[in-house]
C-alpha positions as CSV (number, residue, x, y, z in Angstrom):
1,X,2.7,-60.0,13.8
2,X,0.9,-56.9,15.1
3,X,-2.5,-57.3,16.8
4,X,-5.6,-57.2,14.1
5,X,-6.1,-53.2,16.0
6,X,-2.8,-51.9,16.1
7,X,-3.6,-48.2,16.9
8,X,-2.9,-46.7,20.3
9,X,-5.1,-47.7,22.6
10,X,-6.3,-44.2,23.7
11,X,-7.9,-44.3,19.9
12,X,-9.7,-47.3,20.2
13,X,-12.3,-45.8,23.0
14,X,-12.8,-43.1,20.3
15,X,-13.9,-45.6,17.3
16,X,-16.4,-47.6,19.6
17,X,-17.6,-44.4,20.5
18,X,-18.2,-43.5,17.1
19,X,-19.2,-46.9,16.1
20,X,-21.7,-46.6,19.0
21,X,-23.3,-43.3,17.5
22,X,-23.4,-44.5,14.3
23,X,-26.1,-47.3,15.4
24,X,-27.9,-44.7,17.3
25,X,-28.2,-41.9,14.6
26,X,-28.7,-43.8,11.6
27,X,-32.3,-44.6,11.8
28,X,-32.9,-40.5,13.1
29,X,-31.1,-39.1,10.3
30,X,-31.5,-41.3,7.1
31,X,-34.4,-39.5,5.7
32,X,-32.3,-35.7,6.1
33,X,-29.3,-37.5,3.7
34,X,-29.7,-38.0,0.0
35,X,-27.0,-40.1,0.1
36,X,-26.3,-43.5,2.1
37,X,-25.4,-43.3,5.8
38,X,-22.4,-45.2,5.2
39,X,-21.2,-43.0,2.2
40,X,-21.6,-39.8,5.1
41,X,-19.5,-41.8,7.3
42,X,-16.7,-42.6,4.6
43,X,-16.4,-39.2,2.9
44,X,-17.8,-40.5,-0.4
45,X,-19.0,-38.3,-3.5
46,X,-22.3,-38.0,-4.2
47,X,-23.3,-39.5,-7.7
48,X,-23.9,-36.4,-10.0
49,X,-24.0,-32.9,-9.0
50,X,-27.3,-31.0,-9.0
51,X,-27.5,-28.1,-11.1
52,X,-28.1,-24.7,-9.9
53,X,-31.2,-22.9,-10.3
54,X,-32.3,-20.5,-12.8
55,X,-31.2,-17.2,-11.4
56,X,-34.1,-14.5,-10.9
57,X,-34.0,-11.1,-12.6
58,X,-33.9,-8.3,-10.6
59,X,-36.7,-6.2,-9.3
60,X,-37.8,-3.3,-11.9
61,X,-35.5,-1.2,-12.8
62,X,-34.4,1.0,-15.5
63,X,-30.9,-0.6,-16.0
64,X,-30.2,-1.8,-19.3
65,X,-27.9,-4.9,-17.9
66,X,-27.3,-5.6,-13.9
67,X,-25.5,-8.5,-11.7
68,X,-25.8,-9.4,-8.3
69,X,-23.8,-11.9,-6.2
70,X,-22.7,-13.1,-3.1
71,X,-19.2,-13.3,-3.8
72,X,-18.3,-14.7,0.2
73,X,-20.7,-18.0,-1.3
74,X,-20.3,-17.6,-5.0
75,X,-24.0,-17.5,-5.0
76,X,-25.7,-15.4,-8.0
77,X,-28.5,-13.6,-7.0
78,X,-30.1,-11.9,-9.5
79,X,-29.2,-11.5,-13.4
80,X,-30.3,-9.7,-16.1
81,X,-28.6,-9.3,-19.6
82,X,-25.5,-10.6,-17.4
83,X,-23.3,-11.4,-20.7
84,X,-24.2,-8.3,-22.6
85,X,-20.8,-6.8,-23.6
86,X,-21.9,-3.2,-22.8
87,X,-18.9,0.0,-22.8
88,X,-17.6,-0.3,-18.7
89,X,-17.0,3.4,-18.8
90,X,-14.7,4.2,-15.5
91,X,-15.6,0.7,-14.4
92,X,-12.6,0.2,-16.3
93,X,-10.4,1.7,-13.7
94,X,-10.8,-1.0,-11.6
95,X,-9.0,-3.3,-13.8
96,X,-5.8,-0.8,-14.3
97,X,-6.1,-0.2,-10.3
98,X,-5.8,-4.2,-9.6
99,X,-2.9,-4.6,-12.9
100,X,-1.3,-1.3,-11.2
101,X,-1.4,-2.8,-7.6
102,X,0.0,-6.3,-9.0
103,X,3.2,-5.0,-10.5
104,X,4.7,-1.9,-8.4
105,X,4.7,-0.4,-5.4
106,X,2.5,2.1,-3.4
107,X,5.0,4.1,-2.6
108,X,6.8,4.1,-6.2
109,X,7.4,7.7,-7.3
110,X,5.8,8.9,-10.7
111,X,6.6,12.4,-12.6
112,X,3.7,13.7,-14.5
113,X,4.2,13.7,-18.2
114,X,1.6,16.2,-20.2
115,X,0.5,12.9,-22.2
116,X,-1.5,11.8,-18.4
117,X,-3.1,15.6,-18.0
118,X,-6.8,15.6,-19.6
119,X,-9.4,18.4,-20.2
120,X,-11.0,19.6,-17.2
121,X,-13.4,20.5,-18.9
122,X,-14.8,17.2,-20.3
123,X,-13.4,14.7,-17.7
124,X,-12.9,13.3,-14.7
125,X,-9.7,14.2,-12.6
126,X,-7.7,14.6,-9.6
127,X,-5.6,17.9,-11.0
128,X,-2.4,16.1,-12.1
129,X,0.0,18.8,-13.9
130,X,3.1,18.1,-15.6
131,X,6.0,18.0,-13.8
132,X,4.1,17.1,-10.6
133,X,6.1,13.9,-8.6
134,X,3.1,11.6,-6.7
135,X,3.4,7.8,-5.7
136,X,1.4,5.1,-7.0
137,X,-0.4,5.2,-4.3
138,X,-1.7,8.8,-4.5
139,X,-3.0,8.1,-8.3
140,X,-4.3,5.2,-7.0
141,X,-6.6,7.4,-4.6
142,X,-6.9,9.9,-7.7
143,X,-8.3,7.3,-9.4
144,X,-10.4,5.3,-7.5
145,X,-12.1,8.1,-5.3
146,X,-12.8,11.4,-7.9
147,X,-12.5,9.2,-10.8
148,X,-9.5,11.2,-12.3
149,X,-8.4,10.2,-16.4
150,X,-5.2,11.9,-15.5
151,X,-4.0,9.4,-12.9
152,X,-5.4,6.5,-14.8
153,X,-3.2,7.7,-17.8
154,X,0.2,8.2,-15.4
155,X,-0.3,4.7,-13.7
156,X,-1.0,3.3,-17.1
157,X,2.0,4.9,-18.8
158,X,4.2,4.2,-15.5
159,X,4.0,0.9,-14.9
160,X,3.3,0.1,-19.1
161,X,7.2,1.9,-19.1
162,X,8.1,-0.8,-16.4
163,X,6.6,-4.1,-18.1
164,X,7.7,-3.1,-21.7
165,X,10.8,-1.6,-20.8
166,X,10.4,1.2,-22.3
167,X,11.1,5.1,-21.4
168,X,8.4,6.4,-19.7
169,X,8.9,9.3,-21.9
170,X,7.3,6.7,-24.4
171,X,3.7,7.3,-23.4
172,X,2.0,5.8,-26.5
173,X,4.4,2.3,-26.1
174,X,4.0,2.0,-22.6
175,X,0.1,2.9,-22.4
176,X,0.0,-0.1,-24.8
177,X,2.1,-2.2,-22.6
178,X,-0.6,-1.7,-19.6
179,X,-3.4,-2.6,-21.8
180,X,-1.9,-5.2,-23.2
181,X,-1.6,-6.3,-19.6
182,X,-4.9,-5.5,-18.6
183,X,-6.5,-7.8,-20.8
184,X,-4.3,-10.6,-20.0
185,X,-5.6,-10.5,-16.4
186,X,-8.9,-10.3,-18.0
187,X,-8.1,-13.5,-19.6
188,X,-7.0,-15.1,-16.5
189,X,-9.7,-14.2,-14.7
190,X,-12.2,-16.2,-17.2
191,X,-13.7,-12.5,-17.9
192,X,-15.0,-14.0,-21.3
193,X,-17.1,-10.8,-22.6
194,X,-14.4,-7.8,-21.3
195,X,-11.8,-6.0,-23.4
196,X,-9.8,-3.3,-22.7
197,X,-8.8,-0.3,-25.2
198,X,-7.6,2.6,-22.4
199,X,-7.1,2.7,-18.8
200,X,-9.4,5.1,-18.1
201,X,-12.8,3.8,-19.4
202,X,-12.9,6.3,-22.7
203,X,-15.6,4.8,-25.3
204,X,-13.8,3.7,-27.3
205,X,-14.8,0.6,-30.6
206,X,-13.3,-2.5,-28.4
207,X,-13.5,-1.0,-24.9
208,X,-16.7,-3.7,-23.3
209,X,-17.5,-5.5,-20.3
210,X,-20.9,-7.5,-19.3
211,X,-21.9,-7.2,-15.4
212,X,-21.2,-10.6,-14.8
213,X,-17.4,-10.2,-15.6
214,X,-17.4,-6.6,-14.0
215,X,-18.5,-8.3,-10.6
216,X,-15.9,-10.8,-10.8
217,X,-13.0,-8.3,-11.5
218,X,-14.9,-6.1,-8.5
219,X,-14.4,-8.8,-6.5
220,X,-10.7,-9.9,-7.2
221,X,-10.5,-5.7,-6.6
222,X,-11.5,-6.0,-3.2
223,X,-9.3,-9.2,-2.2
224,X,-6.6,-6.3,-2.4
225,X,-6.6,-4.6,1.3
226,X,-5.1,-1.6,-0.2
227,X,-7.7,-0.8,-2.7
228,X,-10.3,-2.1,-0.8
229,X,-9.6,0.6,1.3
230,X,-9.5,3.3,-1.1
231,X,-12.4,2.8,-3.0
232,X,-14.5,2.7,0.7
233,X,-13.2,6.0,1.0
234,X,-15.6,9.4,1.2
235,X,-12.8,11.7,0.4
236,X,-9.6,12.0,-0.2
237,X,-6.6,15.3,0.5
238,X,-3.4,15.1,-0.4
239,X,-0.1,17.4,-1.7
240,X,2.4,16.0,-4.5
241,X,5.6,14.9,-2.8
242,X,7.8,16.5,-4.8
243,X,9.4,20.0,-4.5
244,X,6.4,21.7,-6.3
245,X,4.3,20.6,-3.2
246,X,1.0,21.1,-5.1
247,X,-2.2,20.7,-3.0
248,X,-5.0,19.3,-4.7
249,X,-7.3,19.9,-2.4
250,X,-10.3,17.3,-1.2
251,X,-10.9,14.9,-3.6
252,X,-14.4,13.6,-3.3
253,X,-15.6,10.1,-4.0
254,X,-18.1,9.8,-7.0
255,X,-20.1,7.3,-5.5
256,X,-22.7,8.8,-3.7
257,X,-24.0,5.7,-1.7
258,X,-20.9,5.0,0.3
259,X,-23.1,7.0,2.9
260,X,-25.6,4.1,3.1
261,X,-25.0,1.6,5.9
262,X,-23.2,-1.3,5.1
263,X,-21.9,0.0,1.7
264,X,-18.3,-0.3,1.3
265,X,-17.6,1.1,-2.6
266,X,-16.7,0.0,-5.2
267,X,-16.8,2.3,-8.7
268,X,-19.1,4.6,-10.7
269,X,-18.7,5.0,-14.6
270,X,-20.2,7.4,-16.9
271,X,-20.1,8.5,-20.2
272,X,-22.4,9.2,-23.3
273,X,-22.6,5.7,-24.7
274,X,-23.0,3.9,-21.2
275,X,-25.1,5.5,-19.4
276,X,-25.0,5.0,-15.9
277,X,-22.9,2.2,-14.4
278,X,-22.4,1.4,-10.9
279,X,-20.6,-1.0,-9.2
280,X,-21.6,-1.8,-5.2
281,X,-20.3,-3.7,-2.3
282,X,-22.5,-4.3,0.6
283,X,-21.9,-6.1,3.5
284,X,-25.3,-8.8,4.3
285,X,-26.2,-10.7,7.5
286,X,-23.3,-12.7,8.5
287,X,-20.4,-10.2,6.7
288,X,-21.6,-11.7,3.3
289,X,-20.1,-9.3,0.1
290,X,-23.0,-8.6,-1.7
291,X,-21.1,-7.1,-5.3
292,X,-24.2,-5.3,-7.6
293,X,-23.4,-4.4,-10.5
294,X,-25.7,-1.9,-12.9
295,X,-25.4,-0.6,-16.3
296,X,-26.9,1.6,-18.6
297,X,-28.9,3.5,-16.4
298,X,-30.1,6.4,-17.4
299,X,-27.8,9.5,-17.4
300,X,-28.7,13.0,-18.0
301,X,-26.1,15.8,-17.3
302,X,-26.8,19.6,-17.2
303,X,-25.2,20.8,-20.5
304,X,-23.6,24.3,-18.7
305,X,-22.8,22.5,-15.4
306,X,-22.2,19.1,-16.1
307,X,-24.2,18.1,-13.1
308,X,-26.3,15.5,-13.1
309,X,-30.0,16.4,-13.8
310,X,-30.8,12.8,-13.7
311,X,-28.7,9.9,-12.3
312,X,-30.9,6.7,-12.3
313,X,-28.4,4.2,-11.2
314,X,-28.3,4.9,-7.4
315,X,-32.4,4.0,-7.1
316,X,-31.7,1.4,-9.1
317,X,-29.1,-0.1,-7.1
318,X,-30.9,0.3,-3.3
319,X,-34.1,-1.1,-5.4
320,X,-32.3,-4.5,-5.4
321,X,-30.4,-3.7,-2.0
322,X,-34.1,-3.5,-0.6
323,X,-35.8,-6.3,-2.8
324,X,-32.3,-9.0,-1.2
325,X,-33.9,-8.7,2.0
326,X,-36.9,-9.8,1.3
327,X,-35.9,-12.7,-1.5
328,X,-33.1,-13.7,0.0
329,X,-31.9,-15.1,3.8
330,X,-28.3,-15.5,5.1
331,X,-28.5,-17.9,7.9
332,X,-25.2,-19.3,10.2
333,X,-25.9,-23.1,10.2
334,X,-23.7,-23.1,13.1
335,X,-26.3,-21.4,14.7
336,X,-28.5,-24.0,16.9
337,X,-31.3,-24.7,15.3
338,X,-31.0,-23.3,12.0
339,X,-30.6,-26.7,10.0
340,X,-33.0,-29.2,11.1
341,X,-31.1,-31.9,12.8
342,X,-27.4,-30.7,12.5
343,X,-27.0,-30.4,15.9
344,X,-27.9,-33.5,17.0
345,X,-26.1,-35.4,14.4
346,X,-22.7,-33.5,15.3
347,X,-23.2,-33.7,19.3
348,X,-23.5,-37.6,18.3
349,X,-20.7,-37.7,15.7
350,X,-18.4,-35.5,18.1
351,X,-17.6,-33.2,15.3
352,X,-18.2,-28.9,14.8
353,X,-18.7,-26.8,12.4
354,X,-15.7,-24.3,11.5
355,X,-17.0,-20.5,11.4
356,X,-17.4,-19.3,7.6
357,X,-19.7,-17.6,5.5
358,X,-23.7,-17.0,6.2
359,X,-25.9,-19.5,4.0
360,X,-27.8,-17.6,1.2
361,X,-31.2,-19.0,1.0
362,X,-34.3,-17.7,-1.1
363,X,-36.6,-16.2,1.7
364,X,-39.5,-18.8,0.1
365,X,-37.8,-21.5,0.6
366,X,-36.7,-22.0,4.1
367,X,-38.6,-25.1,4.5
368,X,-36.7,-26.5,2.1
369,X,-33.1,-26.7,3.9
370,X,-31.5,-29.6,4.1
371,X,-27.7,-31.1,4.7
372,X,-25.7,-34.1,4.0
373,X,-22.7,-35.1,6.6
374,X,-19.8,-36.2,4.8
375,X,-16.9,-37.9,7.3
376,X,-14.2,-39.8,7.7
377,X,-12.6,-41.4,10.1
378,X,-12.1,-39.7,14.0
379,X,-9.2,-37.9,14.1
380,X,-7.3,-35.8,17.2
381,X,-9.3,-32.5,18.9
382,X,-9.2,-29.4,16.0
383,X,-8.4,-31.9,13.1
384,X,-10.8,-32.0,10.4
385,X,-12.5,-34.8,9.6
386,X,-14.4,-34.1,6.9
387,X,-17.4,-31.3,5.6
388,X,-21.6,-30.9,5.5
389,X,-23.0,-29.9,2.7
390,X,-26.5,-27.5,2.4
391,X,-28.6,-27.8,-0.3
392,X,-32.0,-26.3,-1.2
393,X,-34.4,-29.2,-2.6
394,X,-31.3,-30.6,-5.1
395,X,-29.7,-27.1,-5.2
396,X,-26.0,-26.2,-3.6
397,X,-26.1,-23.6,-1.9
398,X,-22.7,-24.0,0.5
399,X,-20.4,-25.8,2.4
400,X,-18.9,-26.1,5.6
401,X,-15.5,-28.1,7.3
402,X,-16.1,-30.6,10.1
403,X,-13.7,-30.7,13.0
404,X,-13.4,-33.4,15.3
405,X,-14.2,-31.8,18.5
């Protein structure tokens, strides 16, 4: 019969140890934990979870609907009209870029059928012409960077061909396909108040998208190296690969604010019924994604030109830029001294924090941070052991993993 502590004696120095610490601590840190010491020590769940706060609106602005999140935390920061089904306008294109991206490959060859060219005139486009070969990935850049119709409608039609097996000769079957598509990866996405009628963001009677569902799909955009890196992209040259070898000269992003520091795309939209839309990454403190989302801004276009004579979604969007900084803080808890008491507990527990996300924490509320150490028992240096959670009063607001150290 094997002794009542069977483990390898190098481990039983590390129990009293811990045993030893616990008897220390517990009387320093019981007021910090809204749970029992003991349930910290065995990894317990907290009875109930606390909701989340109401989430602010925005500062002023003229935006009919906007969305802003810290998509590194899953934090919501501010909200206003967030489920409004509104038309996405090229917003749009960043669904058929991540459906595109999903199902063939950058360097997949594409010939240019007149059903992808579009009127110069009226919108948006890189300069596809028929008979033109490019790859995927060169409409992808078309796309994302000028905006262009023409290479949403050749991906669309390409890789629509490929999922209904159809000829891509068959524009009208295969452009169906791909939007058929793109709202099943709406739908499993949980993008409850977007649908899709075109690839390229046309109004059209059951083309709509809310901000909060447009940040999401911005988000699962930029999980996608590739495309991250395109739509960070200021501009753009590039020659069709086939034997026509047509230039198309330097194809410049439409989103003026990729100039700002920190800014790292993502998509502008516009068209008569919208307005303005704009969606924005920004890096915060601590390499936080900060995805902002505006639309129906208002839009004015010269009639002769087709410039912009007023293009209110830009000050919109560095209006809440500025206003996060002063709402909002993003603080490293592995950072000594930034959560009262961490340190000591974790020097006593023999544990450390893994490096992760910043903490997003309204600016008012500093005070108000607090933790809960959740473990089990030791284990070997590097394993993990178990997590601390941060909370704001009874509000989330993150987690982090616990190695043994």
């Amino acid at each position: 019969m094997p002794p009542a502590d069977s483990r390898p004696p190098a481990q039983r120095p590390r129990l009293l140890a811990w045993l030893l610490a616990l008897a220390l601590v517990q009387p320093l840190f019981v007021g910090l934990l809204p749970v029992p010491a003991a349930s910290a020590v065995q990894g317990e769940a907290t009875a109930g979870t606390p909701e989340a706060a109401p989430v602010p609106e925005p500062p002023e602005i003229s935006a009919q609907a906007a969305y802003v999140a810290d998509v590194s935390v899953g934090r919501p920061l501010y909200a206003l009209n967030p489920d409004e089904r509104r038309p996405p306008a090229s917003l749009a294109k960043m669904m058929t870029a991540v459906v595109a991206a999903e199902h063939v490959s950058p360097d997949d060859r594409v010939k240019i059928d007149p059903a992808d060219e579009v009127d110069v005139k009226i919108f948006s486009h890189m300069g596809l012409v028929a008979g033109d070969t490019v790859t995927v990935e060169q409409l992808l850049y078309g796309m994302l960077v000028p905006s262009g119709n023409d290479a949403a409608n050749a991906l669309a039609r390409h890789v629509g061909a490929a999922l209904a097996g159809v000829d891509p000769g068959d524009a009208e079957a295969a452009v169906a396909a791909f939007v058929g598509a793109m709202n099943e990866r709406a739908e499993a996405l949980h993008l409850a108040n977007t649908h899709f009628a075109n690839p390229s963001g046309e109004d059209a009677k059951d083309q709509y998208a809310s901000a909060r569902d447009l940040a999401g799909l911005a988000a699962t955009l930029m999980e996608n190296d590739t495309l991250a890196e395109i739509v960070r992209t200021p501009e753009y040259e590039t020659t069709s690969v086939g034997p026509e070898r047509r230039a198309y000269g330097v194809l410049t992003n439409t989103n003026t604010l990729l100039q700002e520091e920190g800014i790292h795309g993502v998509k502008t939209g516009t068209t008569g019924e919208a307005g303005g839309n704009l969606v924005t990454a920004a890096y915060f403190s601590g390499g936080n994604r900060v995805i902002t989302v505006i639309l129906g801004s208002p839009y004015e276009a010269d009639s002769e030109t087709g410039q912009p004579v007023r293009d209110d979604r830009y000050p919109d969007t560095l209006a809440i830029l500025e206003s996060l900084q002063s709402d909002y803080r993003w603080l490293d808890p592995a950072e000594r001294g930034t959560v009262e008491g961490l340190d000591e507990e974790m020097a006593a527990w023999q544990v450390t924090l893994e490096d992760g996300p910043a903490l997003v924490v309204p600016g008012d509320r500093l005070d108000d941070l607090r933790y809960t150490l959740q473990l089990g028992p030791p284990g070997d240096p590097g394993e993990k052991v178990g997590r601390v959670l941060f909370f704001v009063g009874d509000e989330p607001v993150g987690e982090r993993p616990v190695y043994q150290a």
